[in-house]
TISE-437467 format. One line per field, with one value per residue: residue number from 1; x, y, z of N, C-alpha, C in turn. Coordinates in steps of 0.001 Angstrom, whole numbers. Atoms other than C-alpha are relative to their C-alpha. Layout:
<rokes>
nr = [NUM; ...]
n.xx = [X; ...]
n.yy = [Y; ...]
n.zz = [Z; ...]
ca.xx = [X; ...]
ca.yy = [Y; ...]
ca.zz = [Z; ...]
c.xx = [X; ...]
c.yy = [Y; ...]
c.zz = [Z; ...]
</rokes>
This chain:
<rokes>
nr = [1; 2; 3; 4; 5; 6; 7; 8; 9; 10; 11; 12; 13; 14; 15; 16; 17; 18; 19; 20; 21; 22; 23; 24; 25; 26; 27; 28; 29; 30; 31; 32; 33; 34; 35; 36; 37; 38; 39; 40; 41; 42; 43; 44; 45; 46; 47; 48; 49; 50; 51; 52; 53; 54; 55; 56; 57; 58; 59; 60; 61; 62; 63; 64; 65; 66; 67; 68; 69; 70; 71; 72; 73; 74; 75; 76; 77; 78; 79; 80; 81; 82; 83; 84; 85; 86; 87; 88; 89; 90; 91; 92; 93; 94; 95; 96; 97; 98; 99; 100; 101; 102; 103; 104; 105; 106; 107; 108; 109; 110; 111; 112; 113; 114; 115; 116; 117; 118; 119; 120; 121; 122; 123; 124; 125; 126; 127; 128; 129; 130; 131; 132; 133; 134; 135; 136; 137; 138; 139; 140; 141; 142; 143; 144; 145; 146; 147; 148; 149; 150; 151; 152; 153; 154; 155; 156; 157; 158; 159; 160; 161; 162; 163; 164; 165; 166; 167; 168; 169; 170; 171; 172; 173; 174; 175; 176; 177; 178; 179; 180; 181]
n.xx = [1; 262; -1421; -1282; 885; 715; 1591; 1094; 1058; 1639; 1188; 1535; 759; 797; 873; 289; 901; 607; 1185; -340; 567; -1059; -101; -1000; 411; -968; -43; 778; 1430; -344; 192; 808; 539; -400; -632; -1197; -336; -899; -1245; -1009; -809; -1124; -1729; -983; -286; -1343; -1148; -341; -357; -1031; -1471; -624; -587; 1012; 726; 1065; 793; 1255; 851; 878; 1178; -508; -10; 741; -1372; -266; -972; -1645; -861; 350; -765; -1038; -339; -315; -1168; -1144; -341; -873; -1410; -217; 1013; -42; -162; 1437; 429; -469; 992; 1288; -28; -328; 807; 1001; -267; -720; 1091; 1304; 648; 1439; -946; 1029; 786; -1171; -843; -1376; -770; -661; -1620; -933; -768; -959; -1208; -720; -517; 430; 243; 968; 1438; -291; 487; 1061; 762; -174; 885; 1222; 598; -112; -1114; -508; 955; -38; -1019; 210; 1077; -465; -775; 670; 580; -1317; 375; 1323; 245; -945; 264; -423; 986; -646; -1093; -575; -178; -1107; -416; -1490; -260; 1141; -237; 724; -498; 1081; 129; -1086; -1034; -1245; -696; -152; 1249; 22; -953; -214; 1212; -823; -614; 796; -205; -1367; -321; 579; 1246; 25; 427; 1953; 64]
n.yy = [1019; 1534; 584; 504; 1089; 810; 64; 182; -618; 617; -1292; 450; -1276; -285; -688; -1617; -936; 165; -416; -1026; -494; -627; -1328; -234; -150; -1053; 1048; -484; 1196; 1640; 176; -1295; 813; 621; -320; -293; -1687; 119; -489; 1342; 1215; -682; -162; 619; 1098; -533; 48; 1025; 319; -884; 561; 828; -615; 434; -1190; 118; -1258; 168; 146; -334; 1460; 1601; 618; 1300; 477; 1005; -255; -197; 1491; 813; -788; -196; 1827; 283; -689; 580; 1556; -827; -633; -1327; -171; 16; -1300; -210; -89; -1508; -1165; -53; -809; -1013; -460; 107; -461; -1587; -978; -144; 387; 512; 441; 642; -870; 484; -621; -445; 1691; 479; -658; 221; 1086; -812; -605; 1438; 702; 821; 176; -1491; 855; 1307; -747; -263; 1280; 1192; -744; -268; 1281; 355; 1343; 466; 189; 563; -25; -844; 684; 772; -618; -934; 1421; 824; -1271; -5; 1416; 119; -790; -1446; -801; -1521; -350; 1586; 1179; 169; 1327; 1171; 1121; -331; -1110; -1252; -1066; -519; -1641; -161; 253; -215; 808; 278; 1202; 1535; 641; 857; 1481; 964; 852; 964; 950; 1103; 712; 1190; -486; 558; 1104; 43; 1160]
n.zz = [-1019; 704; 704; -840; -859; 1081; 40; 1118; -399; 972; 359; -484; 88; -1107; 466; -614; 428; 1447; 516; 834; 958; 1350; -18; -1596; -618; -1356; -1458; -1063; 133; -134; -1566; -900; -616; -254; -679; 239; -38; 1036; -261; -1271; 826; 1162; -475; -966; 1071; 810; -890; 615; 1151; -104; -1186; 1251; 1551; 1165; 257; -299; 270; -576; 1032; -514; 36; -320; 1316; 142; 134; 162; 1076; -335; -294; 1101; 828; -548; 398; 1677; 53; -1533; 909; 1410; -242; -446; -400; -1453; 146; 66; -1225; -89; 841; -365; -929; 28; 731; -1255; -1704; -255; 1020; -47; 1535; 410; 605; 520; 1334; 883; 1035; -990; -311; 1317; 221; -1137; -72; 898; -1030; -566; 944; 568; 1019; -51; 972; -685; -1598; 81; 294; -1657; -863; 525; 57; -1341; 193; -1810; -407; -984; -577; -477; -335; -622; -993; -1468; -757; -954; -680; -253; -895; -717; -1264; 548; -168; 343; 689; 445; -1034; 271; -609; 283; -862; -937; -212; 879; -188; 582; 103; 227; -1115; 448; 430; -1417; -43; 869; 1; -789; 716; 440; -671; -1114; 790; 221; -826; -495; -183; -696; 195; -359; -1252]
ca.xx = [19618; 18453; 21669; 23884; 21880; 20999; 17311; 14878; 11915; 8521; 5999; 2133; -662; -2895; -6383; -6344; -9229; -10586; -13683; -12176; -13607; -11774; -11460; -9734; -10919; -9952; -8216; -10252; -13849; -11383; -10820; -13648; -14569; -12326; -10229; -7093; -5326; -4204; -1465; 97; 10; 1693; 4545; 5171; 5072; 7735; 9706; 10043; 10565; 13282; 15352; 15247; 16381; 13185; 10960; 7585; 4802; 1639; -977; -4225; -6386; -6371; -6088; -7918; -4382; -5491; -4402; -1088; -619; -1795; 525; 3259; 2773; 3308; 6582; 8033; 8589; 10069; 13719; 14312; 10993; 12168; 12086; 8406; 7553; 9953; 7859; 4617; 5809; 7168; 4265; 1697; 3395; 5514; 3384; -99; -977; -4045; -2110; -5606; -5820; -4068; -2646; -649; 386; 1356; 3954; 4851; 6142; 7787; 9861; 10897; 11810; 9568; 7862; 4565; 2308; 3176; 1819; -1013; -2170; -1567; -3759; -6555; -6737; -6243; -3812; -2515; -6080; -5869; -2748; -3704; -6973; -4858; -2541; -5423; -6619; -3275; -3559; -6608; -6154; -2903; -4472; -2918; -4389; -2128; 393; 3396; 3559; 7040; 7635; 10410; 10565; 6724; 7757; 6097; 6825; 3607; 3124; 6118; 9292; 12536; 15512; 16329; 13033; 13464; 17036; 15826; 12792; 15643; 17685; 15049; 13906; 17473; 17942; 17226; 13542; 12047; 10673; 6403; 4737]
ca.yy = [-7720; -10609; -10969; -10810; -13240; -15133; -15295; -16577; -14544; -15821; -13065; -14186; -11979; -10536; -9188; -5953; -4030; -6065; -3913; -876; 408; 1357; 4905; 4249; 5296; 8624; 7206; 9503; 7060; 3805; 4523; 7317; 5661; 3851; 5964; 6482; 9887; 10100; 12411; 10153; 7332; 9207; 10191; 7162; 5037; 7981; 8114; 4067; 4414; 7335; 4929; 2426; 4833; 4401; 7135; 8015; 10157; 11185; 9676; 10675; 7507; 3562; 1677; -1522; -3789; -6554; -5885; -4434; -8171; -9948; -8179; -8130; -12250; -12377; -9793; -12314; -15337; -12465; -11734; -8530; -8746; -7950; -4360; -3920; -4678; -936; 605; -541; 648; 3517; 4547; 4033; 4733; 7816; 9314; 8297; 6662; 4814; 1355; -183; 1816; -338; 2495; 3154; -916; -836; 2375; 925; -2616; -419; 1685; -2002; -3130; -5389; -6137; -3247; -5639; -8560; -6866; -5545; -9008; -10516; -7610; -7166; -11093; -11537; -14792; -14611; -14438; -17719; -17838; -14498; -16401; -19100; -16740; -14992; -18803; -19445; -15809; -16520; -19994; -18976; -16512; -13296; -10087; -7189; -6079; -6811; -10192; -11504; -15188; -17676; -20799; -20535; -16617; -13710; -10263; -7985; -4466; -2358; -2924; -1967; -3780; -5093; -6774; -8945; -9947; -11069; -13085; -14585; -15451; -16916; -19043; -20334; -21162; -24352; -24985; -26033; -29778; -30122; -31633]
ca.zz = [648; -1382; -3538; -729; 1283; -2024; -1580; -4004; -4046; -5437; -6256; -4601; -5387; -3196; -3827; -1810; -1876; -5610; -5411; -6117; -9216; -12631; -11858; -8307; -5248; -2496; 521; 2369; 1125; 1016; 5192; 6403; 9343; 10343; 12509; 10394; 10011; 6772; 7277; 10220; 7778; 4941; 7542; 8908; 5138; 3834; 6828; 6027; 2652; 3315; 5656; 2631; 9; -1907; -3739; -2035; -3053; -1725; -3249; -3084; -4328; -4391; -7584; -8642; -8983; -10385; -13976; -12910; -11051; -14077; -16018; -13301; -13429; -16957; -16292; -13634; -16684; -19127; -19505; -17462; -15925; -12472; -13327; -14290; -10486; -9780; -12497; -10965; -7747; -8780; -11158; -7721; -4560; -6006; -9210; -8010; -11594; -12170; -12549; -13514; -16485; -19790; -21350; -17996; -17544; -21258; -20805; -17305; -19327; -22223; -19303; -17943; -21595; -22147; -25277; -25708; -28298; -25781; -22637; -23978; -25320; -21525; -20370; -22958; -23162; -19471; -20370; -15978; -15382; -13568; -12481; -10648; -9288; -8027; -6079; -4552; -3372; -1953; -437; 1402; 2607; 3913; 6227; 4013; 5321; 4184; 1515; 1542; 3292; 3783; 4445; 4754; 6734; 8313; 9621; 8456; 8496; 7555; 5832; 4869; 6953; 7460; 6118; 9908; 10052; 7187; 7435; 11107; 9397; 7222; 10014; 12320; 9018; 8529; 11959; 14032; 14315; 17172; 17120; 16713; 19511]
c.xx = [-221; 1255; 765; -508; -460; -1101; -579; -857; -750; -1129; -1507; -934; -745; -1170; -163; -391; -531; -1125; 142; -301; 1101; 549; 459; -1158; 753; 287; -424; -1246; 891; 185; -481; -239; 829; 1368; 1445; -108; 1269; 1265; 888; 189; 1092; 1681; 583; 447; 1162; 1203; 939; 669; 1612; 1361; 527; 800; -1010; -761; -1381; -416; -1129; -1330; -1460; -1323; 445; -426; -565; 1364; -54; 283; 1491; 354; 68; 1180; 1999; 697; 579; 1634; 1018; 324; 704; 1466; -108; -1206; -175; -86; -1227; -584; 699; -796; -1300; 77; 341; -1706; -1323; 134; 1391; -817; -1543; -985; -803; 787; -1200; -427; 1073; 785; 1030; 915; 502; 1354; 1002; 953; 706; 823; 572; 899; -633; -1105; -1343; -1384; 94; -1017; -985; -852; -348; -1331; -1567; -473; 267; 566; 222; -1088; 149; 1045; -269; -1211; 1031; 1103; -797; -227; 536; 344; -643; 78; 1395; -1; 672; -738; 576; 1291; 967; -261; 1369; -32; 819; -171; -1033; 256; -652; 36; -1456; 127; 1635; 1162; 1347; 1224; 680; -378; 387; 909; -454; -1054; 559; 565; -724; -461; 866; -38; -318; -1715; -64; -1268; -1693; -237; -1149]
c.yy = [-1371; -713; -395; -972; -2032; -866; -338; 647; -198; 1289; -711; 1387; -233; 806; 666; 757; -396; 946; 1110; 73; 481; 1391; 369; 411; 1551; -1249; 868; -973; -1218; 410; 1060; -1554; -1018; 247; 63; 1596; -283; 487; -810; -923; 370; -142; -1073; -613; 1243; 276; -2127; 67; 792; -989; -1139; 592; -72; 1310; -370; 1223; -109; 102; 483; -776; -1578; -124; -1297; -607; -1038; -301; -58; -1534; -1095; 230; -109; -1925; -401; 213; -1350; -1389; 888; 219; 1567; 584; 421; 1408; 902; 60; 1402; 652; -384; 808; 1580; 944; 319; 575; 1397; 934; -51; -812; -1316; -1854; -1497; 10; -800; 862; 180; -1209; 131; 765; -430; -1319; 584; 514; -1224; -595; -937; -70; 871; -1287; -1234; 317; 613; -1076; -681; 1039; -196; -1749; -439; -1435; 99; -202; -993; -108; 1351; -477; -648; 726; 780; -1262; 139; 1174; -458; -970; 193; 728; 1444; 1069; 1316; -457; 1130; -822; -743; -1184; -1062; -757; 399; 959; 321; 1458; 1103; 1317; 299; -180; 191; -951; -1307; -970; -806; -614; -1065; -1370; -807; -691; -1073; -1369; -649; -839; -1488; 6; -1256; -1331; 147; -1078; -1152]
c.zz = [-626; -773; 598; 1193; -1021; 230; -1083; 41; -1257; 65; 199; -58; 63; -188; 1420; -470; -1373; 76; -176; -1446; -1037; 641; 1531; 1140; 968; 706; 762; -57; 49; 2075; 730; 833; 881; 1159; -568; -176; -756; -124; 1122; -990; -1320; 1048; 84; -1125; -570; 605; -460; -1259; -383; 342; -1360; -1257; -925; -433; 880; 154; 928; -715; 910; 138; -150; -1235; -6; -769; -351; -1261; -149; 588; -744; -1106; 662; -143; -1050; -348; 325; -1017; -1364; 577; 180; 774; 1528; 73; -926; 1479; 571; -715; 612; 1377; 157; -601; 1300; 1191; -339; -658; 501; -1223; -12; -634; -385; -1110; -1202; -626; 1390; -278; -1379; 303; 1232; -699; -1169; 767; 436; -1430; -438; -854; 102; -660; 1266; 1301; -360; -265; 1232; 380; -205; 75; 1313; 11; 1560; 101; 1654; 593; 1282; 1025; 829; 1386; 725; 1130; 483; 909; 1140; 997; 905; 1252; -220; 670; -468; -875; 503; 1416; -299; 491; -382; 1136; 909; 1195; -758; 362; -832; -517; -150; 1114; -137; -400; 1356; -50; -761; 264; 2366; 139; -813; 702; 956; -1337; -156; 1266; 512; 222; 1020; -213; 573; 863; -708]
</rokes>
């Protein structure tokens, strides 16, 4: 959809859930309590992901992601770097893999192609650091509350969504906007 639309798309990152711990979390302790039913949410995120054509597993814990976005930041200024963000997703929301852990983020930017000594230096020396900081700010102040967040032309489209949705959050962005009072 983005090519044939010719979309720009800027990558903002979102601290969901930072206090997750190295060693992940169940999503039974990330939402006891809270009235979800884990199996309902599984169906409905692989029924989504089905209609897109996308892989989806069932994971069983939550990952501390702020490595992987530090890392993913770093991707998004490399040649071919658009294909580290598929391996992070893939590596998380189909395998389950720990994408907090550096030895994972290292083989996830080797499967993308990109450079192994390079991507471990961004990680272990946290070089995005701020850049990663600054996109939680701009997160935060923007009134972010869930991943993904989709926005074009002050629209927003929340949480996963089908291809529908967005193209009609593109078109309402393109369109005429109506004059502030």
């Amino acid at each position: 959809m983005r090519r044939d639309l010719g979309l720009e798309l800027e990558w903002v990152y979102f601290p969901l859930h930072p206090e997750t711990p190295g060693e992940g979390r169940t999503l039974e302790s990330l939402f006891a309590g809270r009235g979800y039913d884990l199996d309902v949410m599984h169906q409905r995120m692989a029924a989504l992901m089905a209609e897109e054509g996308l892989p989806y597993g069932r994971r069983t814990h939550t990952y501390n992601s702020r490595l992987a976005q530090e890392l993913a930041a770093w991707g998004d200024g490399q040649p071919g770097g658009e294909a580290l963000h598929g391996e992070l997703y893939r590596a998380y929301f189909v395998d389950g893999r720990n994408i907090g852990d550096v030895g994972v983020l290292v083989s996830l930017a080797e499967a993308a192609g990109l450079d192994v000594e390079e991507a471990r230096q961004v990680i272990e020396g946290r070089t995005m650091r701020a850049l990663v900081d600054e996109h939680w700010s701009t997160s935060t102040r923007a009134g972010i509350t869930g991943v993904p967040t989709f926005e074009a032309g002050g629209y927003r489209a929340v949480g996963a969504q089908p291809e529908a949705v967005l193209r009609q959050l593109v078109t309402a962005a393109s369109g005429p906007r109506a004059p502030e009072a």
